[in-house]
N, C-alpha and C positions, 0 to 999 in steps of 0.2 A: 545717631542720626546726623549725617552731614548737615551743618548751618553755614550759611554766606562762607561757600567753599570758593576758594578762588588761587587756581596753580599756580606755586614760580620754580624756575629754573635753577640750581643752581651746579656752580661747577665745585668740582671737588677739592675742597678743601676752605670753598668759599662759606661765610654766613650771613645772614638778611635778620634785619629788624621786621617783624610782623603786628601790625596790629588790627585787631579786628573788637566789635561792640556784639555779645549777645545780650536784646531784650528778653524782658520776662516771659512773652509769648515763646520765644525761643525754647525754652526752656520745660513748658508744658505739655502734655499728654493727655488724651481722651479716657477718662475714667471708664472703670466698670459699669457706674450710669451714667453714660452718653452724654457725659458734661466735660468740659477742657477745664484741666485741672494743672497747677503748679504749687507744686509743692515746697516747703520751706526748705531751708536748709543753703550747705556749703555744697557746690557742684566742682569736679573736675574736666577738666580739661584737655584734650590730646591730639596732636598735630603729627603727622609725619605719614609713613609708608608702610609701617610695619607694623603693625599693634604689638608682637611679641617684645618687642624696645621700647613700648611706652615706658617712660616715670612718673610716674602721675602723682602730683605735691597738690 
């Protein structure tokens, strides 16, 4: 799910420092019983245009 999505441009062969904050609402989902749930754990992260080219560390 897209969170605090926000476009930049770049030209080819340029790179950009990106920073962005996901909170813990961020990060949850409405349970099976109809309660907003987050779950523990390490989450991954993935930026770009192509999903087939994520790396996901």
């Amino acid at each position: 799910m897209l969170k605090g999505i926000e476009k930049i441009h770049l030209e080819p062969g340029e790179s950009k420092t990106v920073t962005f904050t996901l909170r813990r609402p961020d990060l949850g989902f409405w349970g099976i019983d109809r309660k907003w749930v987050t779950e523990p754990g390490m989450f991954g992260v993935m930026a770009g245009d192509r999903t087939a080219e994520f790396e996901l560390k």
